[in-house]
C-alpha positions in Angstrom: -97.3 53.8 -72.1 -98.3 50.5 -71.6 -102.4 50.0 -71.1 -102.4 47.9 -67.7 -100.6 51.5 -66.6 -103.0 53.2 -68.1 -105.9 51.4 -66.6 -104.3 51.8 -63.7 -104.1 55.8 -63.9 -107.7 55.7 -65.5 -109.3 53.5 -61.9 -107.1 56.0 -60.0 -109.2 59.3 -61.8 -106.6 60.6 -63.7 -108.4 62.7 -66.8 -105.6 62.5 -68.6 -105.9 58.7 -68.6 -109.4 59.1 -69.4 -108.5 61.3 -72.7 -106.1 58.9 -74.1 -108.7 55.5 -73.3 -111.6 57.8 -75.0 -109.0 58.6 -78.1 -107.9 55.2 -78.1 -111.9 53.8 -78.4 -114.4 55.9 -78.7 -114.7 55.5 -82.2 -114.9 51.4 -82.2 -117.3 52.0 -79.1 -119.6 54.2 -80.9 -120.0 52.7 -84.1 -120.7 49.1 -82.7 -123.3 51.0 -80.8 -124.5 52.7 -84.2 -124.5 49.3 -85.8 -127.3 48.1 -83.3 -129.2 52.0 -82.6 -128.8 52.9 -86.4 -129.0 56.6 -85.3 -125.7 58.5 -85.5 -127.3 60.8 -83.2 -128.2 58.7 -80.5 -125.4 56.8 -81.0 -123.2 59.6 -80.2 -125.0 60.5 -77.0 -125.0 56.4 -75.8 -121.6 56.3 -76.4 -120.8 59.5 -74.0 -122.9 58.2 -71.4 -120.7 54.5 -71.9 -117.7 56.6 -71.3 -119.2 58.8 -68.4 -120.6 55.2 -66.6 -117.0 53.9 -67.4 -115.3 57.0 -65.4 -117.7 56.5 -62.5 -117.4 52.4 -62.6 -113.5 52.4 -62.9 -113.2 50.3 -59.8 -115.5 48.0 -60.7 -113.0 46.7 -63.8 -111.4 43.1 -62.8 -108.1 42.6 -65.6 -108.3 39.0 -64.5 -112.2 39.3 -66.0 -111.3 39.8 -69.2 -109.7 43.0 -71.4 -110.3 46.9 -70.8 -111.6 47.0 -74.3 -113.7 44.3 -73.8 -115.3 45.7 -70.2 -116.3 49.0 -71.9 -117.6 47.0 -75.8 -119.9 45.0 -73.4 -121.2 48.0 -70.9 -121.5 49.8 -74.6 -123.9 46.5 -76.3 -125.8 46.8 -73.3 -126.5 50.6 -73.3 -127.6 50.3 -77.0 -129.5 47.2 -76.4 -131.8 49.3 -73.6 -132.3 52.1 -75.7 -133.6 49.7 -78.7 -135.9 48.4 -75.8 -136.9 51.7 -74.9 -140.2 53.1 -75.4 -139.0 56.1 -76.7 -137.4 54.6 -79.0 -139.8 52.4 -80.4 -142.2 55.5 -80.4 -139.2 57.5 -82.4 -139.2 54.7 -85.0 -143.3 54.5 -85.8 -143.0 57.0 -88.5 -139.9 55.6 -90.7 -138.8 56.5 -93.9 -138.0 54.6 -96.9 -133.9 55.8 -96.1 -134.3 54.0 -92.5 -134.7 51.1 -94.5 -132.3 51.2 -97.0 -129.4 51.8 -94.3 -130.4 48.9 -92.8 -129.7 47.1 -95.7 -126.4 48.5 -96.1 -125.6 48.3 -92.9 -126.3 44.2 -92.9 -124.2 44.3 -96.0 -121.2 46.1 -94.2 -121.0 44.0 -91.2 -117.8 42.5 -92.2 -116.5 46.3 -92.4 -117.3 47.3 -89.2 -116.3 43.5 -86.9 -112.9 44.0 -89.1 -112.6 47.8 -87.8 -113.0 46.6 -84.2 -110.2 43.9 -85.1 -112.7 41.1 -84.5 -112.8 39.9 -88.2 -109.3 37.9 -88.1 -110.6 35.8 -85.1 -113.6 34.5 -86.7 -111.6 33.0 -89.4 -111.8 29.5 -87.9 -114.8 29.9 -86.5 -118.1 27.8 -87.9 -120.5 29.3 -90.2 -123.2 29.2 -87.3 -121.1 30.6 -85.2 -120.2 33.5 -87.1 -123.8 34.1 -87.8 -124.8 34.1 -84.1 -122.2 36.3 -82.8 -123.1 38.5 -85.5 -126.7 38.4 -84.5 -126.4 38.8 -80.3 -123.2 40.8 -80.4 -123.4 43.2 -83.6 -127.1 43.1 -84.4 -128.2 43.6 -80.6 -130.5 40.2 -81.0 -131.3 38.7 -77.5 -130.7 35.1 -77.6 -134.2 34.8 -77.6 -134.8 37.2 -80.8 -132.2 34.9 -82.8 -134.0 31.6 -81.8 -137.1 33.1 -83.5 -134.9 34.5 -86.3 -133.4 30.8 -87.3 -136.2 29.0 -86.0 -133.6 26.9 -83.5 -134.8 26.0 -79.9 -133.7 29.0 -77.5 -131.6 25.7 -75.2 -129.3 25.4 -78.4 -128.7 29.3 -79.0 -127.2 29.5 -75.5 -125.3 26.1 -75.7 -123.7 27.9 -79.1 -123.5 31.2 -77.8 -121.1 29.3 -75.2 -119.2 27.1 -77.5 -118.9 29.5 -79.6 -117.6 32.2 -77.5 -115.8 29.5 -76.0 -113.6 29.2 -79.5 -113.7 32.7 -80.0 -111.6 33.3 -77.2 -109.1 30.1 -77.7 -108.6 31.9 -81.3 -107.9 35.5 -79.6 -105.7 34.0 -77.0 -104.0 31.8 -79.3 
């Protein structure tokens, strides 16, 4: 079955069609959002709420906006992203132990692992180094673009003008 008919089926509240999107993503969706949380548990939960908001939003998906995938990775960032914000969160993370820590580490150290398991590894081939590292930091680290000016020390003005550009590329290299 071809995924525009799929969509299709999914807009129209067909569970089956929701089954096969969740079995076709979920994993991807939840471990991006793992990669910024870095709480399996929470993670898990985020990403059924992702897929609930999904099922209730289905009509607001425009094809000619971009990809399915793509709709669902960003309403997934975003979830993640609030629940870093959180207070509850923040109040979760006062009391951290030295593993915390450590899986940060290794976490930072299997980036490349994860953008490859989401297929966006072989894109950023061509890509400048600064580039890489900024997508990296806003969409895989859950950085705001104000968090990564701190971070390199680079005028918030020129992290959006990248962010662009660089986005910009990234999708001349997906679309060929």
């Amino acid at each position: 079955m071809q995924l525009e008919t799929l969509v299709i089926q999914f807009q129209n509240k067909d569970p089956k069609a929701f089954e096969k999107l969740y079995d076709m993503y979920s994993e991807n969706i939840c471990g991006v959002i793992n990669t910024i949380v870095k709480n399996s548990d929470i993670s898990q939960e985020i990403c059924q709420d992702v897929f609930v908001k999904i099922w209730n939003n289905a009509d607001k998906y425009n094809a000619s906006k971009g990809r399915f995938f793509t709709w669902i990775l960003n309403i997934a960032r975003n979830a993640a992203i609030d629940e870093v914000r959180s207070k509850s969160h923040k109040n979760s993370k006062q009391n951290l132990s030295a593993d915390y820590f450590v899986s940060i580490l290794e976490d930072k150290n299997n980036l490349d692992d994860k953008m490859d398991a989401i297929g966006v590894k072989k894109f950023l081939v061509n890509l400048k180094d600064k580039c890489v590292q900024i997508i990296e930091m806003l969409y895989f680290k859950g950085y705001t673009q104000k968090e990564a000016s701190e971070e390199l020390n680079i005028p918030l003005g020129t992290i959006k003008t990248r962010n662009r550009s660089c986005i910009s590329q990234l999708r001349k290299n997906v679309l060929g």
